[in-house]
N, C-alpha and C positions, 0 to 999 in steps of 0.2 A: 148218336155220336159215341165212339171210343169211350172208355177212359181217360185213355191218354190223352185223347181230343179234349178231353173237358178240363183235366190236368194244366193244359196248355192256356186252353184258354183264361181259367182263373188267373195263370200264373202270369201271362201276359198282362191281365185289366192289370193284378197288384202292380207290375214293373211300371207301367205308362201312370199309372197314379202317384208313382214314386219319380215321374220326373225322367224315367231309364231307360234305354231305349236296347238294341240285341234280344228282341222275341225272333221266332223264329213268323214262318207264312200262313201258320195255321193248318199245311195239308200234313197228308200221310208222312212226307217226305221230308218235313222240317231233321235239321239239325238237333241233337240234342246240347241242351247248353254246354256248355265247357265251364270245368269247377278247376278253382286256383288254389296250388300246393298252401297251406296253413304255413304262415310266416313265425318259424319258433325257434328257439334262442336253441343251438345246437349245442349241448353240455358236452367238452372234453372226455374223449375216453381215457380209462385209465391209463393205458401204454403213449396218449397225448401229454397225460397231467403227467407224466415220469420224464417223459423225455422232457420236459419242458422246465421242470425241477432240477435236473441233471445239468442242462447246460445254466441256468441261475448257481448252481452250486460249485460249475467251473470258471464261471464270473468272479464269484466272490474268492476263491479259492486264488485265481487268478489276484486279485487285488490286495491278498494279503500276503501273495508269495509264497505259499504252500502247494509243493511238489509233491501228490500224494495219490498213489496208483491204487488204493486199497477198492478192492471192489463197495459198491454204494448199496446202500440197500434195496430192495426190490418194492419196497411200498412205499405210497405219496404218503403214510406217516414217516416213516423211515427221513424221505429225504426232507418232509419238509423240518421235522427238527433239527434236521445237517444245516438247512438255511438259516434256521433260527440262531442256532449255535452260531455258524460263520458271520451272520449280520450283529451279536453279538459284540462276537470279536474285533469285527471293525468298529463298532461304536468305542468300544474300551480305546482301540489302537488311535481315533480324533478324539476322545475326550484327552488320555496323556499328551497328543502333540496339541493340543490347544492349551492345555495349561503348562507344557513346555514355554511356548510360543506367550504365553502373560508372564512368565515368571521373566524371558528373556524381557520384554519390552518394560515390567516394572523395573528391571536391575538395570536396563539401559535412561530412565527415567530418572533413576538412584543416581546414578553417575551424572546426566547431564543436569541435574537439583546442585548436586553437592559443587560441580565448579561452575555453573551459573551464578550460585550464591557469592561466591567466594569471587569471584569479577566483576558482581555490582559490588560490593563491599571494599575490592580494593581501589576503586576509584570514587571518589567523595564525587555527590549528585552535582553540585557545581563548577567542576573539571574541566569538563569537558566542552568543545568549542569546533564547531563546524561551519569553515568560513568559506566563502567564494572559491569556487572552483570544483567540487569544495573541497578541502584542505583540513585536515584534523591537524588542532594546532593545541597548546597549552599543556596541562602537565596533570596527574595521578595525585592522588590522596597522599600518595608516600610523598612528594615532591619529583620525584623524576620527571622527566621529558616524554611528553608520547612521540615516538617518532615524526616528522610531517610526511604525510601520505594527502597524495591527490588523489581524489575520487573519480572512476570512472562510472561514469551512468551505466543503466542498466534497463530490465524490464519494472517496467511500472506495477508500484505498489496498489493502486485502485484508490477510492477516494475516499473521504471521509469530510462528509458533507461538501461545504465548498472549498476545501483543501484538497489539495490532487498529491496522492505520492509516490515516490522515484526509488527503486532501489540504485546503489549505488559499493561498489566495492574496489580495493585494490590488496593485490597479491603482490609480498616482498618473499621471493622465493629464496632468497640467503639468510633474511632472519626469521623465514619460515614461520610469516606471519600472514593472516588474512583479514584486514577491516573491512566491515561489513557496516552498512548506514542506511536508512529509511529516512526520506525527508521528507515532509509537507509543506508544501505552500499554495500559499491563497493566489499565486501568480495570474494576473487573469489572460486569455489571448492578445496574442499582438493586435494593431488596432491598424486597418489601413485607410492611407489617406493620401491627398495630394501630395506631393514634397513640397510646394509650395507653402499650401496650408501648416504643416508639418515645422517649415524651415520660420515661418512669421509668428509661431504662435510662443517660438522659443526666445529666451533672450541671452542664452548665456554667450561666453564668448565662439564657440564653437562653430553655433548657426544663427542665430536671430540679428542680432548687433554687427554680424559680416554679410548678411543676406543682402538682396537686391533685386526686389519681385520684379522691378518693370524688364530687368532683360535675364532673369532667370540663374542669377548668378551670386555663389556666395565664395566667397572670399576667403582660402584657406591660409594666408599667411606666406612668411618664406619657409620653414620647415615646421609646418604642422607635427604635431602628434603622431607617430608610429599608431596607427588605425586599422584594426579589422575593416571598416565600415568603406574605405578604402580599396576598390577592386578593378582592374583595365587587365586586358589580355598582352595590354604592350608594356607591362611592369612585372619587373624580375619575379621567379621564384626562389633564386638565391643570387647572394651578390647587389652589386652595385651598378646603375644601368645610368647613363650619362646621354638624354637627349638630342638631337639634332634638328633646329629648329627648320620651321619649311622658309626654304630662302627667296619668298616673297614676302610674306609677314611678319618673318621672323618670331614666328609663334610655334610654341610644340604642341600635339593635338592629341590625345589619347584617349581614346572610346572605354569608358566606363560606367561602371554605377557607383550613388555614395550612399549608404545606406539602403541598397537595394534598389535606388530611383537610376534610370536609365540617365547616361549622357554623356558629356566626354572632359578630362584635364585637361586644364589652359597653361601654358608659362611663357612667358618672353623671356630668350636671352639664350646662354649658348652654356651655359652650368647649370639649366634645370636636369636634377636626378632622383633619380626613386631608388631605395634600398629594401628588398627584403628584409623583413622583419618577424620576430616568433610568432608562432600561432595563424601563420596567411596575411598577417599584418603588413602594411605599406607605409615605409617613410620618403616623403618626398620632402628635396632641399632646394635652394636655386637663391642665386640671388634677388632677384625678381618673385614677387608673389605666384604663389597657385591659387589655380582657380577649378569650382565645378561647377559647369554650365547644365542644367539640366533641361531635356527636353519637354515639350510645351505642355503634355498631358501626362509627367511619370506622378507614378505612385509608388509611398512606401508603405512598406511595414512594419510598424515600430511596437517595440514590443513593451513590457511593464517592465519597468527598472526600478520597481519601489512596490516593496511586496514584504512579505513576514513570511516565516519559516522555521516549524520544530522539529525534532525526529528523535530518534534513539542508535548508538552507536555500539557496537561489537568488535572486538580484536580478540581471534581465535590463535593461539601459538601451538604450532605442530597437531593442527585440529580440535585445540580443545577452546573452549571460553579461556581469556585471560582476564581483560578489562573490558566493562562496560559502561556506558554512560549516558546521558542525554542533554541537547543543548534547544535553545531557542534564539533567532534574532533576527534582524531586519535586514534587507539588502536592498543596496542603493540610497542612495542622501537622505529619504525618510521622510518623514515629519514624525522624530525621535522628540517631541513638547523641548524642543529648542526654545519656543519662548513660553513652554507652560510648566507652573511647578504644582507636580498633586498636591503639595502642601499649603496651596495659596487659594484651592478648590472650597466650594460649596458646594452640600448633595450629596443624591446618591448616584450609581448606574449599577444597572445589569449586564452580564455578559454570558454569552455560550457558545457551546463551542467544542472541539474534538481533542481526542488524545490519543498517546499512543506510546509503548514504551516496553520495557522486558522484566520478567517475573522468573522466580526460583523458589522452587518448594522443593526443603533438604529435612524429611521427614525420619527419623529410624522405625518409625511405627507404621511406614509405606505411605501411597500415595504421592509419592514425592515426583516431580514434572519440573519442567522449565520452556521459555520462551516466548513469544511477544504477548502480548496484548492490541487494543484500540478500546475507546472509551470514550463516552460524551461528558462535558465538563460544565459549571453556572458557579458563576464568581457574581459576587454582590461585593460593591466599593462604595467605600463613604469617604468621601474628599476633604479637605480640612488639615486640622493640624492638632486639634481635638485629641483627647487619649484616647477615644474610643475609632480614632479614623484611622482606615487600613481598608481593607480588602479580606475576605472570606471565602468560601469555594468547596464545591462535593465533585467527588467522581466517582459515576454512577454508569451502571448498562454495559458490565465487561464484555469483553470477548477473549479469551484466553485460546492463544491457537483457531480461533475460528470457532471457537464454543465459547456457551452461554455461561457466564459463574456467576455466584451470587455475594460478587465482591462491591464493595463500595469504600472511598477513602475520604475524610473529614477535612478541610484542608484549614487547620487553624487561621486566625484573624494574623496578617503578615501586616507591618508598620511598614509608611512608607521613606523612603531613604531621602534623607533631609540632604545629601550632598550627592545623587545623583536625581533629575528629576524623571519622574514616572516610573521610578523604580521600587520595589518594593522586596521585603523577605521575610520570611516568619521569627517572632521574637525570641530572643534568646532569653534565658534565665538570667536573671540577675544576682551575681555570686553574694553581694552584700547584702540579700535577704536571704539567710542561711533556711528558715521555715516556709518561705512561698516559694512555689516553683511557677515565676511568670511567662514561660514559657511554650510555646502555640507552634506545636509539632503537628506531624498529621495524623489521625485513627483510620486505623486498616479494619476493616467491621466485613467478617464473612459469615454469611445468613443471619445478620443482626445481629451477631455476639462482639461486640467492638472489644478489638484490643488494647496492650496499653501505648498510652501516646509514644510515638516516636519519629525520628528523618524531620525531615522539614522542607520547607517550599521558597523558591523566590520568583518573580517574575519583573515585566515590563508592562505598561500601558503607552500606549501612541495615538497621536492624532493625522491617521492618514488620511484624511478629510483637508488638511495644511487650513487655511485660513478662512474657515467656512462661518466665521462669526459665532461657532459653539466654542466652549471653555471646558467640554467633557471629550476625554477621549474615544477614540472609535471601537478600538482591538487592545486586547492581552494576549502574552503570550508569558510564559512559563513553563518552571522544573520543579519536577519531586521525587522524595523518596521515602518508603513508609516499610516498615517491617508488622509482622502479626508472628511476636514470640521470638523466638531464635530459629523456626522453622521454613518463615515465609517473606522475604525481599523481593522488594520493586521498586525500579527508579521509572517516572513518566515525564513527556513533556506533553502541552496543548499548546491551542492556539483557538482564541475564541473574541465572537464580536458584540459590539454594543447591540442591545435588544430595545 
């Protein structure tokens, strides 16, 4: 046998013992194997690493605005410290515009500290007042009038826990003003249900005591109430519309809904009329009664008309902060402890609950910011009439702009007001003890260094619960305002529930 024969054949048994198969047949005539080009990392030649350098150096050159024809040098040392140098230079050129770009946003910080401050301070924390509709009503620390301005809704502030909140603003383009308002309420979904169910379960004069389940019929009077709840395709949108009754029955018939329940208005006689009224509202008159007949299976939707609500308010004049404030209060009839006096209480309760409200820091040493907050709140109340009976309170877990801070406020022990009941507010110093200061303000405490006492707090307690056989109320809602120094203001409100 050959060499080569023997060559083969070894080399064959090693491949077939290795699993591999392309031997060749073993004669004279085999193939010789085929060997595969070595896979190695192909290192740039120098006139690659130049040219490659050169256009990097027309990038950078490029990016800082440098028109420069000067011939470049002929070696990859050469160019690469041209790149060094020009990547240099860019660093320098984003370091000065980044601390351009701080210095601008600290002095815009400066400006919006110094008149935030100066707008929660010119209106006194208990001012302010945001009623139905809602409507900024009542008057500034100096006494003047805030204008009344009606709110128009907005996009939704997001929640804070089970309070849901609403931005809310209106533009007075003459006095070149803009209020701005965040409200919270506990409002829960409207609730739906038969009209039937609905109309039997009420008793006031409106629906229950004019209802009449066996033929579906309640009873609106001769000239009802001017009513949203009030809706027919065949009643004016403006004006005055005077019926024509059908002259067999002499009844007028008009297909509507009353409160959203499907059905139609009834009158007898030949003077039933409906009047346009503001807001979509329907006045109907006649001298004969109206009637709403509803049909056999409608459903309404009735919504909650008795609900609590705090927020924080803003007026901006010619884009700057002017006045700020915040309010808390209840809508709809309530169960405002009409028959309960916290004074008459035993016990204690707990309550918690959310906040929310606006902040100014007017620093000269920097840092100085402004703008909202949200905050979790725990009020402990001892009922009675006791000296030691009031109400106490922390507000804890900021959020300042949507960031973390390590603010916390103390809310002194507040007495409750013997001539309003469920009312309360923090005590005032007693001028006829010239040496004690009795006084229960609130402490602003940023990373545990507590400030000194200052602002003060008032709020409400109710019993939305109405006559559930407890003597403790349900929810608090309240205002405050606390300073840390002469550099740091915040007025807040919450709203929070018995635990």
């Amino acid at each position: 046998m050959s060499t080569y024969r023997k060559l083969m054949t070894v080399g064959c048994a090693a491949v077939l013992a290795l699993g591999l198969a392309a031997c060749g047949n073993g004669d004279d005539t085999a193939e010789a194997p085929t060997t595969m080009e070595p896979m190695e990392a192909m290192e740039p030649t120098a006139e690659e690493q130049l040219a490659a350098l050169r256009e990097e150096i027309s990038a950078l050159r490029a990016q800082l605005g440098i028109e420069d024809d000067d011939d470049l040098g002929d070696s990859v040392a050469d160019l690469q410290s041209e790149v060094a140098s020009l990547k240099m230079q860019i660093q320098d050129a984003e370091d000065a515009e980044a601390e351009a770009e701080a210095e601008r946003v600290a002095a815009e910080k400066a400006v919006a500290g110094k008149a935030l401050q100066a707008a929660i301070n010119r209106v006194a924390f208990d001012d302010v007042t945001v009623g139905a509709g809602p409507v900024i009503t009542n008057a500034n620390g100096t006494g003047t009038a805030i204008t009344t301005a009606t709110l128009r809704k907005g996009d939704s502030a997001g929640s804070l826990g089970d309070w849901a909140g609403t931005h809310y603003s209106h533009m007075n383009a003459g006095a070149k003003t803009l209020d701005e308002a965040v409200i919270y309420t506990n409002k829960a979904a409207a609730e739906r249900k038969p009209f039937a169910t609905h109309a039997t379960q009420l008793d006031d004069s409106a629906l229950g005591a004019n209802y009449v389940a066996s033929t579906n019929t309640l009873d609106l009077g001769t000239n009802p109430n001017s009513s949203t709840d009030i809706k027919g395709d065949g009643f004016p949108t403006a004006g005055t519309t005077t019926f024509t009754p059908d002259g067999v029955s002499g009844v007028v018939v008009v297909p509507g809904t009353y409160q959203g329940a499907s059905g139609s208005y009834r009158c007898a006689g030949t003077d039933c009329s409906a009047t346009a009224g503001a807001n979509g509202a329907v006045d109907l008159a006649g001298t004969n009664n109206w009637f709403f007949v509803h049909d056999a299976n409608a459903m309404v939707s009735i919504g909650d008309s008795n609900y609590l609500q705090f927020g924080w308010w803003l007026r901006k004049l010619d884009g700057s902060p002017n006045m700020a404030g915040t309010f808390h209060a209840i809508t709809g009839a309530g169960e405002t402890l009409a028959d309960i006096d916290a004074a008459t209480y035993v016990g204690t309760a707990t309550y918690a609950g959310k906040a929310a409200g606006k902040f100014a820091i007017n620093s000269p040493l920097g840092g100085s910011d402004a703008g909202h907050f949200t905050a979790d709140v725990t009020l402990s109340a001892k009922f009675g009439n006791a000296g030691d009976a009031g109400i106490t309170g922390t507000v804890s877990d900021f959020m300042a702009n949507e960031q973390s801070v390590p603010w916390s406020v103390a809310l002194g022990r507040a007495a409750w007001d013997t001539a309003t009941e469920g009312a309360f507010a923090s005590v005032a110093d007693d001028a006829g003890t010239a040496d004690v200061d009795e006084s229960t303000a609130t402490v602003w405490s940023i990373d545990g260094n507590a400030a000194a006492a200052a602002g003060g707090w008032q709020g409400q307690v109710y019993d939305m619960d109405g006559d559930d056989g407890s003597n403790v109320p349900t929810h608090a809602t309240g205002i405050w305002n606390s300073e840390f120094g002469s550099t740091h203001s915040m007025v807040g409100a919450f709203g929070a529930e018995q635990q």
